[in-house]
C-alpha positions in Angstrom: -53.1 -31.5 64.2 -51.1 -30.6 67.6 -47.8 -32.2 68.1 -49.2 -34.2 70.9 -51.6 -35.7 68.6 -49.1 -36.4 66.2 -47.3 -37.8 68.8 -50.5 -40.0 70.5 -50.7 -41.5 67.2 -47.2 -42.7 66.8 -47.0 -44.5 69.9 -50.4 -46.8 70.1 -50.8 -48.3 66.7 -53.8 -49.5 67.3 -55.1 -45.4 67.2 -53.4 -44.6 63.8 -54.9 -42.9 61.8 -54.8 -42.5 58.0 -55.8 -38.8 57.2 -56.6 -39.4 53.6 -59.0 -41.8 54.5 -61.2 -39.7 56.6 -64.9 -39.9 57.3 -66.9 -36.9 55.6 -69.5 -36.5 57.8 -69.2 -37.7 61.7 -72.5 -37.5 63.6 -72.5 -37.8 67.3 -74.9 -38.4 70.2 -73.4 -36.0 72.9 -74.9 -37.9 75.9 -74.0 -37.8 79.7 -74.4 -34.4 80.8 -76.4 -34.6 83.4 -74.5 -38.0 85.1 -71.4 -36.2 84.5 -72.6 -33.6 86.9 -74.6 -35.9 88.9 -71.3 -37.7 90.0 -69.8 -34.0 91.0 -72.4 -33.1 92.9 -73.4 -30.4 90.6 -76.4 -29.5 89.3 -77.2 -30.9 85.5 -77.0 -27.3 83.6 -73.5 -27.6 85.0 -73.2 -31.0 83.1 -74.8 -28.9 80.2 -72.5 -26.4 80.1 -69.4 -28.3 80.1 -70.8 -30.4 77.3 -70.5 -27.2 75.2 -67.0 -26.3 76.0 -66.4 -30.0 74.9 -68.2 -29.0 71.3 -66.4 -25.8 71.0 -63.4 -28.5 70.9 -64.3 -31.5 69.4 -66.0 -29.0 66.7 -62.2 -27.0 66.1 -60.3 -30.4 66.2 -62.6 -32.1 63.3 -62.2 -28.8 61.1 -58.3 -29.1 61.4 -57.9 -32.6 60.9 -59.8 -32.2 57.8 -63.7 -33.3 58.9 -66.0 -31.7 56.4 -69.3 -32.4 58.3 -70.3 -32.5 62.0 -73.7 -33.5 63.2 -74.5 -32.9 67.2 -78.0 -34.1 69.2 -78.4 -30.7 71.2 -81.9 -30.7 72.1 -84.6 -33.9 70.6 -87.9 -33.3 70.8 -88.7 -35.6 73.7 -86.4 -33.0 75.3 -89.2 -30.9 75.9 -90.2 -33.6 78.7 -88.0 -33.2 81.1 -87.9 -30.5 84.0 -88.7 -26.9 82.9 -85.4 -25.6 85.1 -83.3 -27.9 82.9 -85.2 -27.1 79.9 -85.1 -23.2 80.3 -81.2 -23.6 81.1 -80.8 -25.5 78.2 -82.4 -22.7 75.9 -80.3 -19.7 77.6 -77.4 -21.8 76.9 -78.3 -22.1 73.3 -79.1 -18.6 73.3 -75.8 -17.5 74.7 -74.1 -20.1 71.9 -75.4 -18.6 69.2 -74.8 -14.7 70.7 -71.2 -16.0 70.9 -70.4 -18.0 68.1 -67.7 -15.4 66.6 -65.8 -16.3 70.1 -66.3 -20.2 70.0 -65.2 -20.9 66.4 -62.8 -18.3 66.2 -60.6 -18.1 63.4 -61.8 -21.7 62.4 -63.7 -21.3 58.5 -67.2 -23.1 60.4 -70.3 -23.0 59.0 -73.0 -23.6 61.5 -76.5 -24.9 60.1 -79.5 -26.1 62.4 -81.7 -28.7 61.9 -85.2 -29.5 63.1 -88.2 -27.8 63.7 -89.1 -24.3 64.6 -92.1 -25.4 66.4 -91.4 -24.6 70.1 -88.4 -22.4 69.8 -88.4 -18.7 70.8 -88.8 -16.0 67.9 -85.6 -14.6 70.1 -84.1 -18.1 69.3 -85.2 -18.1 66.0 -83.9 -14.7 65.4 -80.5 -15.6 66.7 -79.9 -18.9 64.4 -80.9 -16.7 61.4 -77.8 -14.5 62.6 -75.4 -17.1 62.8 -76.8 -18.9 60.0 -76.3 -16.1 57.5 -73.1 -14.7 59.4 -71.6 -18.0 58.2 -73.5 -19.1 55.4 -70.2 -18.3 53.1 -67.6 -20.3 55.5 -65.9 -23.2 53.2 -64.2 -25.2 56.1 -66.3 -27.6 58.6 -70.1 -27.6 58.2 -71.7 -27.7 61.7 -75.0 -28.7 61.9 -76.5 -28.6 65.1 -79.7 -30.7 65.6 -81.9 -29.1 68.0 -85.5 -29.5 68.6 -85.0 -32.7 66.0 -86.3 -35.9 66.4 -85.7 -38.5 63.4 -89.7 -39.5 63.4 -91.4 -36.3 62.9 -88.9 -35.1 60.3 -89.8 -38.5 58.4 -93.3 -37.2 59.2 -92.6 -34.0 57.7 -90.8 -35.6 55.0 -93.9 -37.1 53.9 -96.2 -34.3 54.0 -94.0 -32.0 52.1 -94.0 -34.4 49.1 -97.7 -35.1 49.3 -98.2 -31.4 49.3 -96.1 -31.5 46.0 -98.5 -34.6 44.5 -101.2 -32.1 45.5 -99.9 -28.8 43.8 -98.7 -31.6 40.7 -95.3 -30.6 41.1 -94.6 -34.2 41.8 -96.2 -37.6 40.8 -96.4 -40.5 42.6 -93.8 -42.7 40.2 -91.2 -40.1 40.9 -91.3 -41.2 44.5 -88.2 -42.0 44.9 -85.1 -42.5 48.2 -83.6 -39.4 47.0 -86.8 -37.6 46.6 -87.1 -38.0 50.7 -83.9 -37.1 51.5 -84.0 -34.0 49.8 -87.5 -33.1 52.0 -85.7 -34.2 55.3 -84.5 -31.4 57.5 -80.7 -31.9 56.5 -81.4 -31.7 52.8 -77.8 -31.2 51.1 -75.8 -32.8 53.8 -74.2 -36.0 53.1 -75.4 -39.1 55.2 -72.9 -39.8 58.1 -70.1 -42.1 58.0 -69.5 -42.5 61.3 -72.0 -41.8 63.9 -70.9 -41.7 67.7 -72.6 -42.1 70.4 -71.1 -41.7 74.2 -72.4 -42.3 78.0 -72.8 -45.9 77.4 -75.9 -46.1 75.7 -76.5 -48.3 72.7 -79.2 -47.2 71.1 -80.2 -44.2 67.8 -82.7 -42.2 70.1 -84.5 -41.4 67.2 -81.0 -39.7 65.8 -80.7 -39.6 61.5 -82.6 -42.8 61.4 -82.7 -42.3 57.7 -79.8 -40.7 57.1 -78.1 -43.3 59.4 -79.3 -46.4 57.4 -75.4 -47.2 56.6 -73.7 -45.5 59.1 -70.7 -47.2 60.9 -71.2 -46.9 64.3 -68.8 -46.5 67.5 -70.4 -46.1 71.0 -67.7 -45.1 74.0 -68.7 -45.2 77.8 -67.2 -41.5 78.9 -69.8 -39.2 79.3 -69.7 -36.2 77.0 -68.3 -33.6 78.9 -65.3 -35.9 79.3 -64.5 -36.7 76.1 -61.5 -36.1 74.5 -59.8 -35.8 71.2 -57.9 -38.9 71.7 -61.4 -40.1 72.1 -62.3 -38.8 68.1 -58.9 -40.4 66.7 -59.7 -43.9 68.2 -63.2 -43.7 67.0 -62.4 -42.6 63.3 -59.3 -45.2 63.5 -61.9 -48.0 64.6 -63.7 -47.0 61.6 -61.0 -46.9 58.8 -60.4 -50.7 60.1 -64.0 -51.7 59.0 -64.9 -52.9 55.5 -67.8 -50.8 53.9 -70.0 -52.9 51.7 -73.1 -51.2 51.6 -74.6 -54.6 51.1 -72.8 -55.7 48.8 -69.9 -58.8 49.0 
């Protein structure tokens, strides 16, 4: 934690926050791109491509304060709708993410996972996330997971046809069905459900984001537009959340 953090948090109590009481898993909706750059009078890989500088930091920052998971919406599967010029500059600026993630984390002990489906993706994207994937796979610090091509519905969807293929092999029987069962055939299989889950731009809504994995998630939704936010940003949205009472459903 910088001394200007440190600082930040001493004068506005209301942003303190309690470092042994930190969220292990924060999942954010990095929406706003495109308006970011709309209101520069850029065009929207421009918007893209700061929203990636803002990972690189917001992705350092959790691993130093002591985050242990990170979730990001990179690219849904309705993403595949919009323009094919912001589509292809989305994919070269994956591509040149993944060729340079030794640069982005630097020094930082990440781990970088993806989630979601292959369908759709480039074997030269496929063959790059396999790199970083294994380059990292034995880094002990902050767990990124990067959700691209994911969409919450179709990896229920796949979810289910995994276990039926099971019931259908008779690895499985229909009485072991159980909520653990399905999580461990969702796309992010070993990663604990969110805490906190973030969303930004001023939209209130999942966007078919971790639906399942989200069921008791605390959520925080902030009106700056990705590429704009900040750290200070983080620390008053994991303070809001060490101020809330998590009951599960219980009393």
């Amino acid at each position: 934690m910088s001394y200007l953090d440190i600082m930040f948090f001493k004068k506005s109590k209301n942003n303190k926050i309690d470092i042994n009481n930190l969220p292990n898993h924060i999942a954010i909706i990095m929406d706003g791109n495109g308006r970011w750059a709309k209101k520069r009078g850029l065009p929207r890989s421009a918007g893209h491509k700061a929203g990636a500088k803002t990972l690189e930091k917001i992705t350092r920052y959790a691993g130093n304060l002591g985050i242990r998971n990170l979730t990001v919406y990179a690219f849904s599967t309705e993403n595949w709708k919009r323009p094919q010029q912001e589509v292809d500059a989305l994919m070269e600026l994956l591509g040149e993410y993944l060729d340079n993630y030794k640069k982005l984390i630097g020094d930082d002990n990440i781990r970088i996972r993806i989630i979601g489906t292959k369908v759709g993706l480039s074997d030269e994207i496929l063959d790059k996330i396999n790199v970083v994937e294994s380059a990292t796979a034995k880094n002990d610090g902050l767990t990124l997971y990067i959700a691209l091509n994911y969409g919450g519905r179709e990896e229920l969807v796949n979810s289910v046809k995994k276990i039926a293929k099971k019931i259908c092999d008779g690895e499985l029987i229909v009485d072991e069905i159980d909520e653990g069962v399905v999580s461990d055939n969702l796309y992010t299989t070993g990663c604990p459900e969110p805490d906190l889950l973030i969303r930004v731009s001023g939209e209130r809504r999942l966007s078919n984001f971790l639906m399942w994995q989200s069921a008791y998630s605390e959520l925080w939704f902030d009106d700056v537009n990705w590429p704009d936010f900040s750290t200070k940003d983080l620390n008053r949205a994991i303070a809001d959340y060490q101020k809330r009472n998590r009951r599960f459903g219980g009393v």
